[in-house]
C-alpha positions, 0 to 999 in steps of 0.5 A: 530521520531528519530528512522524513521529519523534512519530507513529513511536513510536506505531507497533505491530508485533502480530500481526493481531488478526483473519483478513483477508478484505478487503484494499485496494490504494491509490495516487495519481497526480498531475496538472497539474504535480504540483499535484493529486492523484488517489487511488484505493482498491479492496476485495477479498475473498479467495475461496478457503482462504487458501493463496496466491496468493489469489483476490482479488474486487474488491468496491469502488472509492472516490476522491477528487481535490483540490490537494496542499496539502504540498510535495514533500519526499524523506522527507516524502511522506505528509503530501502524499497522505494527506489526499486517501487518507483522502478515498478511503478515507471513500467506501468502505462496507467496513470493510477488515481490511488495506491494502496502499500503493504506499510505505514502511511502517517501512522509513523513516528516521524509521520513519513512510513512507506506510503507517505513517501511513495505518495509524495515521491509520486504525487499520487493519494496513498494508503498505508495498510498494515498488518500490525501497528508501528506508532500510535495508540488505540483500543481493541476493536470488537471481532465482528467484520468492519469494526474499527477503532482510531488510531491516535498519536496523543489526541490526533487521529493519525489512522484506524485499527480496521477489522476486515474480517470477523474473527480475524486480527485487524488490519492499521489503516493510514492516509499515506498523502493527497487523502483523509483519514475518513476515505483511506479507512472507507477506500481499504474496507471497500477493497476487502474482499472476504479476506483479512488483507485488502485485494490490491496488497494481497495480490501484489505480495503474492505477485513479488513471492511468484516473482521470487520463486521464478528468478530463484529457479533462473525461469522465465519470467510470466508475461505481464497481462495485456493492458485492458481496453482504453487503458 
């Protein structure tokens, strides 16, 4: 706890410093009583002029799969995904403007979930998309698609209560680190695509569950995607 109070601090809320056109989704899933874990990255690239919902091409995928060393403590899990996530992300060969993580961003009681330190570990602008709050308070957004509400730990606006789909429970959105609040809410509504979760975490999570499956069943594992052109 001391040290995501530390690394908390280090936390930056600025304005993207660049135009995103790569994006990742990551996730983990976990395996043999919880003692491994599988992480899984995939790239897209935004192929169309911005305007949301994007059209998201898949470019790469990367992973990594090895015992979780921390134990599970409420509060404290990025110290037990991260070191395989890191793993993950050191196979890809794109360098990704924007990551989106199945987690809290700021949206944490010492300030510092699982986005917020992926984000400072790689100096890259993250997004925390939950699928259920961990910190904070807010009201109830209406049920009609893109209805949102703050989030706010007092008065400060730590994220967003989003609703991505009508009719659908919401999704808790928070800049993890290197983005606003304003462009983390506006970049995972732009990623929806239909569904409750935005395509980069949905896609990863269903990436470490096939993943899952096959180091289960001792098969081979499915060749990553070629890299794209130019990436």
């Amino acid at each position: 706890m001391a040290i995501q109070r530390r690394l908390a601090r280090q936390i930056v809320l600025t304005r993207l410093p660049r135009p995103v056109r790569l994006i990742a989704g990551a996730d983990i899933a976990l395996t043999d009583e919880n003692r491994t874990g599988i992480a899984g990255v995939i790239v897209y690239r935004i192929d169309d002029d911005g305007r949301a919902p994007w059209s998201l091409r898949e470019v790469e995928r990367g992973w990594a799969t090895g015992p979780l060393r921390f134990p599970y403590i409420p509060g404290l899990l990025s110290f037990r995904e991260i070191p395989l996530l890191l793993q993950a992300f050191e196979q890809l060969h794109t360098d990704v403007d924007l990551i989106l993580c199945d987690g809290q961003g700021i949206a944490h009681p010492r300030g510092l979930g699982l986005a917020s330190h992926l984000g400072l570990l790689l100096d890259r602008p993250t997004i925390g998309c939950a699928k259920s709050p961990l910190f904070g308070h807010y009201t109830m957004p209406p049920v009609t698609k893109g209805a949102q509400q703050p989030l706010r730990d007092g008065r400060r606006i730590i994220g967003a209560v989003v609703r991505s789909r009508a009719n659908v429970r919401p999704i808790v959105v928070s800049p993890g680190h290197r983005i606003t609040v304003r462009e983390a809410v506006a970049m995972a509504i732009a990623c929806c695509d239909g569904y409750r979760i935005p395509k980069p975490t949905r896609e990863a999570d269903r990436y470490v569950a096939q993943l899952k499956s096959y180091l289960g069943g001792d098969a081979q594992l499915p060749p990553s995607p070629p890299i794209a052109n130019g990436y």
